[in-house]
N, C-alpha and C positions, 0 to 999 in steps of 0.2 A: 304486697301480695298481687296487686292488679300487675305491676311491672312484669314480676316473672310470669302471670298468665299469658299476658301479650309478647314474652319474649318467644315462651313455648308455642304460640302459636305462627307468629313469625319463622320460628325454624322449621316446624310440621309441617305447615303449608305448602313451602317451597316444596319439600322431600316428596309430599304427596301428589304433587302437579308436574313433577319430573319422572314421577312413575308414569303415570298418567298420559304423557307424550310421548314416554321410550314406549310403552308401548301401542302407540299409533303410529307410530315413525317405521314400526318394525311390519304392520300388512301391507303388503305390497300393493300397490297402485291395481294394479290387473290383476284378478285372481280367478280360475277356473270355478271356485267354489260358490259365485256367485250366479252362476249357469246352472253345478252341480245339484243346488238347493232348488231349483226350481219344480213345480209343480212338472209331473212327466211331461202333460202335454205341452206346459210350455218351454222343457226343457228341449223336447225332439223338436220344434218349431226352431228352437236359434240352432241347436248341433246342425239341423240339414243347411245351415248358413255357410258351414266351413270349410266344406272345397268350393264354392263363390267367393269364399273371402280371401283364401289363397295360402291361409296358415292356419294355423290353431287360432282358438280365439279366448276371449277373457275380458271377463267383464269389470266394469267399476263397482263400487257399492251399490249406487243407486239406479242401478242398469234396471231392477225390480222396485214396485213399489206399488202398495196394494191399499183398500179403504173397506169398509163391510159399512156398510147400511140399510138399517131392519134387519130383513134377514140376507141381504144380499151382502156378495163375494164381490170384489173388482181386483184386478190385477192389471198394470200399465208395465210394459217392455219400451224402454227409451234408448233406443238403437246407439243415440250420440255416445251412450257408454258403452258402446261394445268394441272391443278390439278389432276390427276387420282390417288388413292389410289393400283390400281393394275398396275404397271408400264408396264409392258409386253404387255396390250393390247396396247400401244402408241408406245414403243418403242422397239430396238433389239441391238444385240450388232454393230449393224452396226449405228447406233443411232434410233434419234426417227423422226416419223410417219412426213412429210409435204406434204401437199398437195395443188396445184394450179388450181385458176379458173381463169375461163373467164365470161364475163358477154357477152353474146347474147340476143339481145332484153332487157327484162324484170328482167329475169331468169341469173344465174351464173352455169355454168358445170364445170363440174372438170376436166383438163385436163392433170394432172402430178400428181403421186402417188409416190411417195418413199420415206426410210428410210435413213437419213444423220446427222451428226452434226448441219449442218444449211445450210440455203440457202438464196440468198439475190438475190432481183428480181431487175434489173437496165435494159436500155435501150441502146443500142450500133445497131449504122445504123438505127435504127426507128424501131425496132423490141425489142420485149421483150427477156433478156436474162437474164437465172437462173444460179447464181453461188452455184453449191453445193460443200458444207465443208465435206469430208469425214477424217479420221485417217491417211490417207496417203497422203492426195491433194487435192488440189483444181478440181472441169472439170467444166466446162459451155456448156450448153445447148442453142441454140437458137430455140426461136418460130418460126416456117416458115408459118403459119395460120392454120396450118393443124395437124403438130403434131412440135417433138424437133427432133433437128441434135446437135451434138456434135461437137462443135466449138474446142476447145482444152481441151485436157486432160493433168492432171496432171499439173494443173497453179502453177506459184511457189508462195508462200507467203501465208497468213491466210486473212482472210475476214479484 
């Protein structure tokens, strides 16, 4: 009895795990719909990008990526995933363009602009804090409600 359970699982497995990649294989790298889904304001923020950029644009998956803590909204736009044909308007040699909101009421504002490798939004003490990847280091920034404070500079390790 055990034989045939592990033979039936053995063949299930695989079936299930082929599904599974066909269809990840099949969304396409860029997709408009990753722009479409956005919150308006941050949607009309990246469309007025796209006669700068020189084509249409399109995003990757993780072009969008958001946290809530207490009662707070964040939302982070990480430029390196956007399609733009003219690179420079997104990015510099310090990297490229991210920018973070907040959702007040209704509406989302922007409340962190700058150029980095990447940045990854986590929660430490009950407050939002941004890890930015620069060429030399890690520093994190915490939200204080009002604006960011520089928690530590120069973190050791990579995201």
């Amino acid at each position: 009895m055990r034989k045939i359970l592990l033979a039936v699982v053995f063949i299930i497995y695989p079936i299930h795990a082929a599904i599974a990649l066909s269809s990840l294989s099949r969304e396409p790298i860029w997709a408009a719909r990753h722009i479409e889904g956005l919150p308006p304001e941050l949607r009309t923020r990246v469309l007025a990008l796209e006669n700068a950029c020189g084509d249409s644009i399109a995003a990757r998956h993780y072009f969008s990526t958001s946290i809530d803590i207490g009662n707070s909204s964040f939302a982070a736009l990480h430029f390196e995933n956007l399609r733009c044909r003219n690179a420079q308007v997104i990015c510099s040699s310090k990297g490229c363009l991210h920018e973070v909101y907040i959702k007040t009421g209704q509406a989302y504002r922007r409340i962190l602009k700058l150029y980095a490798r990447d940045i990854r939004m986590t929660e430490a003490d009950g407050k939002l804090e941004i890890r930015v990847g620069y060429d030399d280091g890690l520093t994190a920034l915490r939200w204080t409600g009002r604006n960011f404070v520089r928690t530590q500079a120069g973190l050791p390790g990579a995201f």
